[in-house]
N, C-alpha and C positions, 0 to 999 in steps of 0.2 A: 615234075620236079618237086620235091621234097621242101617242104615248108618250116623255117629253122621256127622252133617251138621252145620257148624257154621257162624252165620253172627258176621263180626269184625267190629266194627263202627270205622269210619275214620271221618275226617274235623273239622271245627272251632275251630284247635287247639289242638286235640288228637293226640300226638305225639309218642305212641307206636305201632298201629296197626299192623305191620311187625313181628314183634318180636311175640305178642299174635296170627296174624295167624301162622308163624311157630311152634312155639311151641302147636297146637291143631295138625297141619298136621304131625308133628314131633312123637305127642302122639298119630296116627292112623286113627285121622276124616281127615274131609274135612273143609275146611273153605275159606269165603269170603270176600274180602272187600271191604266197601262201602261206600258213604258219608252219615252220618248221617241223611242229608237233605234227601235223597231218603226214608228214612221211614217215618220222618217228613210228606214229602207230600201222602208218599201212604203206609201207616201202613201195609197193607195185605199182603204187602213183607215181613214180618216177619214169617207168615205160613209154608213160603220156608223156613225152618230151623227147628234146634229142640237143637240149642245152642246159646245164646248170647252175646258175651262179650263185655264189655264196657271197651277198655286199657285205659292207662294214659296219662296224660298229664298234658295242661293247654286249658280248652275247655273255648270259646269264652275269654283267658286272662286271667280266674279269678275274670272275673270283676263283684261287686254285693258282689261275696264270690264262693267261689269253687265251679266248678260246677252246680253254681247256675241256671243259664241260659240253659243250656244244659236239666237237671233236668226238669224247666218248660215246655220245649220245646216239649220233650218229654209225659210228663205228659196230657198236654193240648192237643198235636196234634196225640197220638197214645194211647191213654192210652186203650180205649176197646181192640186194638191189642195188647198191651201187657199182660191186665188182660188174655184174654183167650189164650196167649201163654203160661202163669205160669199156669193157669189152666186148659190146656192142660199136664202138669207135663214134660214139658219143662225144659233146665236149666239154668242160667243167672248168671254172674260173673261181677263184678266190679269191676278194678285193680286201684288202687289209685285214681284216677280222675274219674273214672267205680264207683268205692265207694263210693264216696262222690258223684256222682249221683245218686244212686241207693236210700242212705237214705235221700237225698232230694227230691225224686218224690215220698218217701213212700214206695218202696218197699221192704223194708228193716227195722224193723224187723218183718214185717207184711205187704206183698201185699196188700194194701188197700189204698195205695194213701194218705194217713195220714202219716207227720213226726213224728218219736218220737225222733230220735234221731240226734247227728248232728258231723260231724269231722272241727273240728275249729283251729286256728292258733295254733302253735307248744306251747307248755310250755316256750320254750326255747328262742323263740321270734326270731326265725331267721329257714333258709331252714334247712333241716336234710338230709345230703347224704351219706350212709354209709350201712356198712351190719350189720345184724341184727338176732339174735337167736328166734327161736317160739319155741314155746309151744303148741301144737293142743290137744285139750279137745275130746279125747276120747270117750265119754259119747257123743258127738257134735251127731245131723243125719246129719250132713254137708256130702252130697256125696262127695263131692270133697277133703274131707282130711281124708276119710277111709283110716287108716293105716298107716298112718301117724304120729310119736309121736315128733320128733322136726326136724326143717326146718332151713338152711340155708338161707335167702334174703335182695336182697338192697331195702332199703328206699329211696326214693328221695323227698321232700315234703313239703308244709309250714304252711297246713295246715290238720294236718291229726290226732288229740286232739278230740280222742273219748267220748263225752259227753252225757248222756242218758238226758230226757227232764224233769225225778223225779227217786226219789229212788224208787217210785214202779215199773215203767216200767225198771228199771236196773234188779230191784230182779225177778221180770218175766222173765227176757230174761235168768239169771243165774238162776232161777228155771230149765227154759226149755232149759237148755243145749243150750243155743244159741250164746254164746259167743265163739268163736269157738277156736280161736287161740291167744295167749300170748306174748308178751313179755317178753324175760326171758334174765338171761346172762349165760356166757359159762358153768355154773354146773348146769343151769335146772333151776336154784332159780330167781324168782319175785325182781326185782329192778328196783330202780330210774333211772334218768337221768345219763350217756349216753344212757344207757342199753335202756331202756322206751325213745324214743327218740323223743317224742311228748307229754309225760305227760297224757295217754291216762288212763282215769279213768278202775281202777283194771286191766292196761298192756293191754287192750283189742286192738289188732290188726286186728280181721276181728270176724266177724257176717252172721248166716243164717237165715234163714225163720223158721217155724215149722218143714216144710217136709226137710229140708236137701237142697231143689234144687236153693235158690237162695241163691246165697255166696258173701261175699263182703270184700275183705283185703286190706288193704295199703301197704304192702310191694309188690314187683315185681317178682311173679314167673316165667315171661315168661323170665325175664331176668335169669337166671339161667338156659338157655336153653341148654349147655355144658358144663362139669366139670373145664373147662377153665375159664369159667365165674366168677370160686369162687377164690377170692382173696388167699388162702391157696392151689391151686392143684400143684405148682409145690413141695411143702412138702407132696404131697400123703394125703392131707386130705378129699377130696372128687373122685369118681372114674367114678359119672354121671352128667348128670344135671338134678339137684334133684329137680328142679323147674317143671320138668315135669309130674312129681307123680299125682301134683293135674289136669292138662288137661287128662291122661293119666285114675284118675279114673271117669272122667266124659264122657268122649270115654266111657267107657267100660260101667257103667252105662248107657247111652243109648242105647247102642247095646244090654242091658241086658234086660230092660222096656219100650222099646218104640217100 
């Protein structure tokens, strides 16, 4: 069996790395951290793995536009390493700042290195720090939120205003179950602002690839990495940290196909 191995990008500003390796080792892999710079200069360190995550932050600032920099960085200096690590049926995650990198170098919602889509300043014109209700689209192949039907997480963000690039490449991504997960409020139901706390067209809070294996959310599951975590445990409303479900099924999906 196949041992889920994860590299966590650390530096120029990514400010969660801790939290998303615990939370993979927590959920049964293994995982690494590293400076982003070390793949920058030598891409074939990605090989050593067969998970990637990109935590959150604020990478080089912000400055440009979220992520922006990292994104190119990326794109320009590893990109054959990273096509044939998704094409290797590897898996890759973007957590806030992870996210907004991911659909800036393209690989999202289509590995091809083409933007289609973008997460841009909040609706609301100011940061969003809060928790926040999902909705996960069943129907998704998102490995990572099999089983999953609504989720617990905080937000932290200022720009995280899900925007597709036309209505056709939205209705393709909602054709093909790609839209993975929702923002909803506490009975399940689609709403405005607070609820929708970036003004993210159709609630959209995270998006996959075709195959399920590259996922990308704004909300913070690693942060939900003990029932303690959740602003309601001392009322008995949560009994895990239910943020670990989604490391937990992509552990297991690679032990399962790789």
């Amino acid at each position: 069996m196949v041992k889920a191995k994860a590299l966590v990008l650390n530096g120029y500003g990514i400010n969660c790395p801790y939290e998303t390796a615990y939370a993979i080792t927590a959920s049964g892999g293994e995982s690494e951290i590293r400076h982003a710079s070390e793949i920058i200069e030598n891409p074939a360190l990605l090989q050593n793995y067969n998970l990637l995550a990109l935590p959150g932050g604020f990478s080089f600032g912000d400055d440009i536009a979220s992520a922006k920099v990292l994104a190119n960085r990326l794109k320009y200096r590893a990109k054959d390493a990273l096509q044939k690590f998704v094409d290797d049926g590897k898996l890759v995650i973007g957590i806030c700042n992870g996210f907004q990198a991911l659909v800036k170098m393209g690989l999202l919602p289509k590995p091809d290195f083409v933007q289609r889509v973008t997460l841009t300043y909040n609706a609301s014109g100011k940061f969003e720090d809060r928790w926040v209700r999902l909705k996960m689209n069943v129907k998704s192949p998102c490995v990572f939120t099999k089983g999953i039907e609504y989720l617990d997480l905080p937000v932290r963000h200022g720009e995280g205003r899900f925007i597709p690039a036309s209505r056709e490449i939205l209705e393709e991504m909602v054709g093909k179950q790609l839209t993975v997960c929702y923002y909803v409020n506490s009975r399940g139901e689609f709403a405005d602002y607070p609820f929708n706390p970036n003004g993210s067209v159709l609630n959209v809070a995270g998006i996959c690839n075709e195959n399920g294996r590259i996922f990308g959310l704004m909300p913070h599951p690693e942060a939900f990495n003990h029932f303690t975590n959740h602003p309601g445990w001392t009322r008995g409303m949560v009994k895990q940290g239910e943020g670990l479900k989604i490391f937990r099924n992509a552990v297991e999906h690679i032990e399962a196909n790789l």
